[in-house]
C-alpha positions, 0 to 999 in steps of 0.5 A, spaced: 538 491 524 534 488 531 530 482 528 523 483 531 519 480 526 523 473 527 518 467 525 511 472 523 509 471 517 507 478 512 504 478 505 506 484 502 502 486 496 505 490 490 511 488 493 515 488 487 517 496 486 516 502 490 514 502 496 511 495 497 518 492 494 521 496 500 516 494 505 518 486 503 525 488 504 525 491 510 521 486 514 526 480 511 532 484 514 527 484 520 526 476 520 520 475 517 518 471 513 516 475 507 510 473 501 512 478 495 505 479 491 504 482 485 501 480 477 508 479 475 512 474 477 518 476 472 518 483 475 517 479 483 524 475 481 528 481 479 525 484 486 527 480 490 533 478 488 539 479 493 534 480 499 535 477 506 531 472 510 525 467 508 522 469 502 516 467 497 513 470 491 507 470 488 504 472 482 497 474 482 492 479 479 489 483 486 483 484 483 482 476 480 478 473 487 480 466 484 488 468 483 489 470 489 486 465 494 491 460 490 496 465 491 494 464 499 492 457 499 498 455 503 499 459 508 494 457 514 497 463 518 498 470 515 501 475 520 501 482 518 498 483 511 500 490 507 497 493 501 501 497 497 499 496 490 497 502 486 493 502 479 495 507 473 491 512 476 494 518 474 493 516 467 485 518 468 486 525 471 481 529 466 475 533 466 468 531 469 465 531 462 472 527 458 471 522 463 469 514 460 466 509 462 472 505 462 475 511 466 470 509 472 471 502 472 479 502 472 479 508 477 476 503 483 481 496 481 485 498 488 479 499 491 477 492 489 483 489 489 484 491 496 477 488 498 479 481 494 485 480 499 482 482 505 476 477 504 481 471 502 486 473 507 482 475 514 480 468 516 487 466 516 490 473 520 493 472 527 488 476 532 494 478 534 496 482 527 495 487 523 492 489 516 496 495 513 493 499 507 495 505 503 492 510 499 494 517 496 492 525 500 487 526 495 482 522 500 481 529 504 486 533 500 482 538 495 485 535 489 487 538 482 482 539 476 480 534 474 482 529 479 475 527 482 476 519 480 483 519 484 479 523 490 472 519 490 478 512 490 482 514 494 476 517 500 473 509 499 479 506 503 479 510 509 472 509 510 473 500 508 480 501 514 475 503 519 470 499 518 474 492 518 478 495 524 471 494 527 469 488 524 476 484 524 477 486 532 482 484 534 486 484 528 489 491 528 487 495 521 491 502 519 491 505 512 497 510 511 496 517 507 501 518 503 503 525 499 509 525 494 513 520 494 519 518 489 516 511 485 515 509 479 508 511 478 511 519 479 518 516 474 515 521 468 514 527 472 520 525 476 524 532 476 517 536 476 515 533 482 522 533 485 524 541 484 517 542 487 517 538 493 523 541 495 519 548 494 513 548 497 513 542 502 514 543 509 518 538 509 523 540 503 524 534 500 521 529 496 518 523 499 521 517 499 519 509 499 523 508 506 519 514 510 513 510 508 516 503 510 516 506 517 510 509 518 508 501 515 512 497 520 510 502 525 502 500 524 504 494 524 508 493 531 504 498 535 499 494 539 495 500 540 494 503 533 487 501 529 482 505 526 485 511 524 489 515 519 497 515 519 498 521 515 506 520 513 506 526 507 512 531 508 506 536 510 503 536 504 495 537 507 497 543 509 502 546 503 
């Protein structure tokens, strides 16, 4: 694999499964050096086990402003930041009325995570690099009964991706929609959703981390990429 990514820094967030943990891995092989974030250190030293290149770990709450300044406060200079952190958000798919007040509070903790890091990490990115956030196609996709918390969390981060794009120039700011993907967060329901992928995406195939990674490293090298959506759904939008 080229080493295209040889002396930058890239802080990955929810790096220890999924998609970010493919993210980390990816951008090592390529030469980076790679900080691996996530709440728990015991599951970021099982990720990282056996990866390629410079890599550190991190353990810090996204959400915890404190936390995760210290969990930068060693590296003056930060490349390309990628957010791929997800909270339990299918656990409070229900009806308008059977939604709590703790439901709403905890359907925003990626939007909130996300705003954390990149308040503490904008002074320190390049001019030069790149900010990468992920959210889910229920931002524009209608989405099932009972799934207006995930639709109205997920809206937010396009528009807080276009306004930093602005705000942050030069520093390059893409999110990436994702559709159906094969991670733990859709492990119960691995088959179910697997056996309709195949059926009713045009793509025919369930997602996988590595065709989000792509899209992810994509954002990041490609001067001319800010501001926008990157949809990387197996056609899900129009299924």
């Amino acid at each position: 694999m080229e080493r295209d990514l040889e002396g930058q820094r890239v802080v990955v967030v929810g790096a220890s499964s999924g998609i970010g943990h493919t993210v980390a891995w990816e951008v090592a092989a390529r030469g980076a050096e790679v900080v691996m974030m996530s709440r728990s250190m015991e599951k970021l030293q099982r990720a990282s086990e056996g990866m390629p290149g410079h890599v550190r770990l991190r353990a810090a709450d996204m959400r915890d402003a404190v936390g995760v300044a210290n969990a930068l406060a060693d590296y003056d200079t930060i490349d390309h930041l990628v957010l791929t952190a997800v909270a339990d958000e299918l656990a409070r798919a229900k009806p308008l009325a059977d939604l709590t007040d703790e439901d709403v509070e905890r359907s925003f903790d990626k939007m909130r995570g996300y705003f954390t890091v990149v308040q503490a990490a904008a002074h320190r990115l390049s001019p030069t690099g790149s900010i990468v956030m992920m959210c889910g196609a229920a931002a524009v996709r209608p989405p099932a009964m009972g799934f207006s918390l995930l639709a109205a969390e997920g809206a937010s981060i396009p528009g807080f991706g276009k306004a930093l794009a602005r705000e942050l120039s030069p520093v390059r700011v893409t999110v990436v929609m994702a559709g159906l993907v094969d991670t733990p967060i859709n492990s119960a329901r691995r088959e179910q959703s697997a056996t309709w992928a195949e059926t009713s995406l045009p793509a025919r195939r369930f997602g996988q981390p590595e065709d989000l990674a792509d899209a992810i490293i994509f954002a990041m090298h490609n001067p001319y990429t800010t501001g926008g959506i990157l949809v990387v759904d197996g056609g899900l939008l129009i299924a």
